[in-house]
N, C-alpha and C positions, 0 to 999 in steps of 0.2 A: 504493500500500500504506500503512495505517496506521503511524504511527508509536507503540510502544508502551515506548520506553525512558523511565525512571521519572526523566531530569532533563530540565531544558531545555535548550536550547542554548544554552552560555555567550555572554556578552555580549561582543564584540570592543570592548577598551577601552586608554586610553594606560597605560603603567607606572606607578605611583605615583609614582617616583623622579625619571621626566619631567613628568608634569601637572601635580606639584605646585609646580613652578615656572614653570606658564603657564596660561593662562586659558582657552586653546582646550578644545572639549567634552572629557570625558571620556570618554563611552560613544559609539564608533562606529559601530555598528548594525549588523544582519542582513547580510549577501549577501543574493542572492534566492538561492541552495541554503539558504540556514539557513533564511531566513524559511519558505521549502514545507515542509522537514523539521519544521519547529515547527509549522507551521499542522496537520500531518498527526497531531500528537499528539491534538489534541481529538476527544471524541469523537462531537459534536453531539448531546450529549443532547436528548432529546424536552421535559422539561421548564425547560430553557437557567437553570441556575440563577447564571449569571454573570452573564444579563441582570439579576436582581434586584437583584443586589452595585454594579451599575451606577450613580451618580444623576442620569443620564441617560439609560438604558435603550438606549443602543448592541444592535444587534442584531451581539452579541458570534460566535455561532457562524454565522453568516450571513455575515460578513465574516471569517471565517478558512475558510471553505468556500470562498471567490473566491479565497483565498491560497492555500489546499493547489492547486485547479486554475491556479497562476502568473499567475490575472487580478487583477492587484495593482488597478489604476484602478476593474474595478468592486467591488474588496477597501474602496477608498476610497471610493467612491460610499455604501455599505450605510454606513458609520461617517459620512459628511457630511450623511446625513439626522436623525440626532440631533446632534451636536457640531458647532458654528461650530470648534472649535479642537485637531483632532485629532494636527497635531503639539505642540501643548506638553501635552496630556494623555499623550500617548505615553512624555512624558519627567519629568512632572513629578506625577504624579497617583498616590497611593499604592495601587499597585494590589493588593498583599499583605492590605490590609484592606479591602476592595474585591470589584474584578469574580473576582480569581485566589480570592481568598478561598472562593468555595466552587464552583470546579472539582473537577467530582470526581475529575482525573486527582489533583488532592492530595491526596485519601484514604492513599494508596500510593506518595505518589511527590511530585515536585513538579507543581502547577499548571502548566496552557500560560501559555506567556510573551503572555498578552496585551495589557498593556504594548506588549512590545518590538514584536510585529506590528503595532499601530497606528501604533509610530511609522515601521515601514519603512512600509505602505502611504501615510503622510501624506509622507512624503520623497520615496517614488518617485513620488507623484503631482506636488508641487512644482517635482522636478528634468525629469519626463517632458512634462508637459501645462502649457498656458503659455496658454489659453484663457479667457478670465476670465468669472465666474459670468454668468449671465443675469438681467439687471435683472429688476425685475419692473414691471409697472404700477402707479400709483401709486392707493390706493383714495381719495385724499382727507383721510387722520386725520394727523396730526399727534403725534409723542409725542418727549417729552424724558427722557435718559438721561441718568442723574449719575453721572459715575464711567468711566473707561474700562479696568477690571480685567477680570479673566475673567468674572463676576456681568453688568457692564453689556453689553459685547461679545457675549453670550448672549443676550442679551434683545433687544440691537440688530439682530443676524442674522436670529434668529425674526422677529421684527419684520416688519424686510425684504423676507424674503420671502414676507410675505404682502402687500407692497402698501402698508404704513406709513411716510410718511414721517419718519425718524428722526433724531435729532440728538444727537449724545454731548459733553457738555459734559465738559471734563479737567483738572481744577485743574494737573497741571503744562507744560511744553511739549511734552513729547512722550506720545503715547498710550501705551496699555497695563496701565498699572498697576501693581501689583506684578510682573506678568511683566517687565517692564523695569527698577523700582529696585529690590527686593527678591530676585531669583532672579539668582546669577552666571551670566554666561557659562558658564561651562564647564558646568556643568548645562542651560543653557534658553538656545541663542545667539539674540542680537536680532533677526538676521535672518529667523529663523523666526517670532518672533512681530509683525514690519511683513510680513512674507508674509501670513498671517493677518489681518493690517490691511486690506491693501490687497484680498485680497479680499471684505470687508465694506463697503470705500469700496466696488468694484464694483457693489455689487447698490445702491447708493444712500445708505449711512448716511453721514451728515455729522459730523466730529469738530473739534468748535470746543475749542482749548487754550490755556492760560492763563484760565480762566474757574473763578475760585474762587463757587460757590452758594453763597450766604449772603453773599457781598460783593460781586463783577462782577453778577448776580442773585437774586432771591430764588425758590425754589417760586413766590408768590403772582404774580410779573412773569413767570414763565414761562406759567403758565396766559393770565393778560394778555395772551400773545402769541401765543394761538391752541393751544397746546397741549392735547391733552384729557387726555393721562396724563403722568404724572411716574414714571419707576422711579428708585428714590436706590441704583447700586450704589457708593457711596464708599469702602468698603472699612474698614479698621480703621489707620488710620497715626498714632495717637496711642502716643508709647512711655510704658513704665512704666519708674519705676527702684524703687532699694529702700528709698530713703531715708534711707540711711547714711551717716556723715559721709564727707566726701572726692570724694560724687560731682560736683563743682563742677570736679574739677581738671581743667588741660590731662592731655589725653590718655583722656578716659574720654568715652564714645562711647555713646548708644542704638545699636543694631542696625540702627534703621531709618535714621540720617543715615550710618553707616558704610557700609551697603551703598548706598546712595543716592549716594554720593559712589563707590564702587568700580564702580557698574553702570551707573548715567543718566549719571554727568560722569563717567565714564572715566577715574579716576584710575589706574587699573593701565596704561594706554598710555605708552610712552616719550616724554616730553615734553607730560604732561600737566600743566597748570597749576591743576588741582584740590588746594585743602589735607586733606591726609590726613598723619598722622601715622604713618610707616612703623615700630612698633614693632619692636623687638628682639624682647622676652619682652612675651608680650598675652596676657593672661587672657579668656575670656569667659564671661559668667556664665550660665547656659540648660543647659536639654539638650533642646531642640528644633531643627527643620530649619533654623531663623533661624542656633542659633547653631553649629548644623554650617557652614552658608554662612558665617558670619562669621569662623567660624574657620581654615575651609578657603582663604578669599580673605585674609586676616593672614598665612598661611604663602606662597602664593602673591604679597606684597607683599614678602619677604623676611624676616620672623619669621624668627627663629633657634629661639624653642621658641616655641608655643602650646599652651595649658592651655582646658581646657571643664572647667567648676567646676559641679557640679553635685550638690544638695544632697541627692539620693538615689541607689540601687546603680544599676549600669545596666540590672534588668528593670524599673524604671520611668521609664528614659527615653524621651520621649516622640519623638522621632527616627525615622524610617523606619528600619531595619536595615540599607536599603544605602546613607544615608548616614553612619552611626555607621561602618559596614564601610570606605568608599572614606578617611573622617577617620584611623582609625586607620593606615591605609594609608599614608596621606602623613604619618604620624610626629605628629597630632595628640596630646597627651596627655591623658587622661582624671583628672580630681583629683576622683572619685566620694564622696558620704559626707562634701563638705567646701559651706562656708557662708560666705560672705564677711560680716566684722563693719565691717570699715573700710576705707579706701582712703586710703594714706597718702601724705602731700604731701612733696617734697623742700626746703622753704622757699621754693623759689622761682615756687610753682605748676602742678609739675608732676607728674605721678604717680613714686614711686619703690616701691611696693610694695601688697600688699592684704597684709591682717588675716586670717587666715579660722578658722574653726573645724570640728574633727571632728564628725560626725554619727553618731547610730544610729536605725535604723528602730524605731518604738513599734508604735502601735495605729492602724488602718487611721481616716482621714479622711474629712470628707463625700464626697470623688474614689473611696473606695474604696482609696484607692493609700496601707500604710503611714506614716504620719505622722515626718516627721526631729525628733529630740530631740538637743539639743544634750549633746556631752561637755562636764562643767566642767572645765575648767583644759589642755584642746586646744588654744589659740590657737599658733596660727602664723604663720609671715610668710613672705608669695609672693611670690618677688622679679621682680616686673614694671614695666615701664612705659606701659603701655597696655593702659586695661579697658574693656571693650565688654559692655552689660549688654544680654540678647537674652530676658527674663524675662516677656514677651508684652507683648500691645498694645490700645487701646481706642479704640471711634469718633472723629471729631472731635467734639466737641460742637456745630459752627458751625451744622450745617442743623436742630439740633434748639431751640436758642436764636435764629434769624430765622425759623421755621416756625412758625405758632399749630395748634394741636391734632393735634402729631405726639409720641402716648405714646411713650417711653421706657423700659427696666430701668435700674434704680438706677445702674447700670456705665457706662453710655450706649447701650448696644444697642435699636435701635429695634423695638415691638412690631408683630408683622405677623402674619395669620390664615398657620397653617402652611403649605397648601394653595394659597392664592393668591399670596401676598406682600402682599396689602392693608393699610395702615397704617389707624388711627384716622382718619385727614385721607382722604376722599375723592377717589377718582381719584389716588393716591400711593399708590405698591408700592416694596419694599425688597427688598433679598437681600444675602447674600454675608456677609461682615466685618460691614457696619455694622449688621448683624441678630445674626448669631452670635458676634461678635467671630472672633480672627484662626484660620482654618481652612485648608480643602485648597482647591484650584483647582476641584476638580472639583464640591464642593461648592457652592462660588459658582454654577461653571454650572446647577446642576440649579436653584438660587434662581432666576437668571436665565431659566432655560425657562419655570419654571412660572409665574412671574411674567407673563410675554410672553402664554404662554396664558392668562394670566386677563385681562388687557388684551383681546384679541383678543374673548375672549366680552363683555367689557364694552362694548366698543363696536358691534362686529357682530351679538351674538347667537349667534354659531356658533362651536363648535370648533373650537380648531387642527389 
């Protein structure tokens, strides 16, 4: 029987009170009753308008059809034919502006939790089936993949499995990418995303780490060594700060060395000998999912208060809703309407406070979004010792300065035909971050797809 009650099935998750002082996941997932009962909401529309919302085109009502009948494996099977990486999309992938986005069960009601069925069917297949993918034969091509993010691992897969011998070069020591130093635990655990490794080593991809492009090799040595295509997924791990005095002092952190140091060196494990500076009161500056995660893992370090400072109201925070929802949760505070001028030093080099100022919204900006005008004579002082500035991020510049004839935007963003991924430089394709600057996961993947297919016709002649 259809299911026609107008919410979803709540998410079985740790208490705020408990999670927020441990790292373990927060959201625990479906039973298989919930998962059926949820899959049984949708109503498989004729013209599948979630597949669109997709950027990957998962055959969305195709694979909740195998769920409502309890065949979770071939529930998985329909979503492994588009997605190399269906449980971190399950969990990490903003499906609200997305695939749910235009279910029509939301007209009236809330959207099917599609999300959440992806990631039971990705779990139950992981914890059920233990059979590793089917190599493929190898066609003879050669291609190198920069970056081992969600963008390169997309394109590695497709690759793959058509017969391309692949290779993913990973500037750091352990694969993954941002899904490993950027995304906490408790959101995105590791072992879900080396499950997903390992089965892309399976079908044959090679992941060579510690191999920074532009300095271990260049583009031009790669081709030299037989490579016919180059995809650059590198991602965006350059941080920005604001430039305001103070940001020199001990205790003031990019977002991306903070969470780096919290997720890839494990500094939250008991007897970890990673330096992290365990703030009291931590400010962080952002109101995106960085500095949801940075702030949420500062509270979970032992923060006594944590502040997210953020220089507009919260309908234009830029944050997924349910992670602004689970921050407030765990007692995070919101200092909305406020602007940080200075970061002040204790003499001795260490943070003892920020400067900030009140804000009011003007007139709407090139974004669209409101413009903050400052109040005069608002200054204030925030009494912290540890700020973490999460105010986005920008290519490296490395493979654009040892690359000859790979155009560029002003910002560093590398120019690629929409469609393909093709760069200026021939036989070099891009995607992800290092194109769009810092995005969603899911997005990188569909760069990474489309990319793969256009490689594929570049060398074969045929479509993927």
């Amino acid at each position: 029987m259809p299911n026609m009650s107008l919410k979803k099935n709540e998410m079985p998750s740790q208490e705020p009170q408990v999670r927020s002082r441990n790292f373990e996941e927060v959201a625990l997932g479906y039973t298989e009753e919930q998962a059926i009962d949820e899959a049984r909401r949708c109503l498989n529309c004729k013209n599948k308008p979630c597949v669109g919302g997709c950027p990957v085109n998962i055959m969305i009502p195709e694979f909740i059809a195998k769920m409502a009948e309890g065949d979770f494996e071939g529930a998985y099977q329909v979503i492994a034919k588009s997605s190399a990486l269906p449980a971190v999309c399950g969990r990490v992938c903003p499906q609200e502006s997305q695939c749910e986005k235009y279910c029509v069960r939301g007209i009236k009601g809330e959207p099917v939790g599609i999300g959440r069925l992806e990631r039971f069917a990705a779990d139950w297949h992981n914890e059920h089936v233990s059979e590793a993918p089917i190599r493929p034969g190898s066609n003879g091509h050669k291609i190198a993949v920069i970056g081992s993010g969600p963008s390169g691992l997309t394109c590695a897969g497709d690759l793959a499995r058509l017969g391309y011998e692949v290779t993913v070069f990973e500037a750091l020591h352990t694969p993954g990418g941002v899904l490993v130093y950027g995304i906490p635990e408790f959101r995105l655990p590791k072992a879900i995303v080396q499950k997903e490794i390992e089965g892309l080593k399976a079908m044959g991809v090679r992941i060579e780490t510690n191999m920074v492009i532009g300095r271990s090799l260049s583009i031009d040595e790669l081709f030299g060594e037989g490579f016919e295509a180059v995809f650059i997924g590198s991602g965006a791990g350059l941080p920005r700060f604001m430039n305001i005095p103070g940001e020199n002092l001990k205790g003031v952190y990019s977002a991306n060395e903070f969470l780096t140091r919290v997720n890839l060196m494990k500094a939250y494990l008991p007897g970890s000998d990673t330096p992290i500076q365990r703030g009291k009161r931590v400010a962080v500056v952002g109101g995106g999912n960085v500095a949801m995660d940075a702030a949420r893992c500062a509270k979970r370090l032992g923060a006594e208060e944590v502040y997210i400072v953020y220089r507009r109201s919260e309908a234009e925070l830029p944050a997924r809703a349910e992670e602004v929802e689970h921050a407030k949760e765990e007692g995070i505070v919101f200092r909305l309407l406020n602007n940080p001028k200075e970061i002040l030093g204790d003499g001795t080099g260490s943070v003892r406070g920020m400067e900030c100022l009140e804000m009011e919204l003007g007139e709407p900006d090139a974004s669209g979004r409101r413009r903050p005008v400052e109040k005069a004579g608002s200054e204030f002082v925030l009494d912290v010792d540890c700020v973490i500035m999460a105010i986005g991020t920008s290519p490296n510049p490395l493979i654009k300065s040892t690359t000859e004839g790979l155009e560029t935007q002003s910002w560093g963003g590398i120019i690629v035909n929409e469609e393909t991924g093709l760069t200026s430089r021939p036989g070099v394709y891009a995607g992800g971050d290092a194109v769009t600057g810092a995005a969603t996961v899911i997005l990188a993947m569909g760069a990474g797809k489309a990319a793969a297919k256009a490689i594929h016709r570049q060398l074969s002649g045929e479509e993927a």
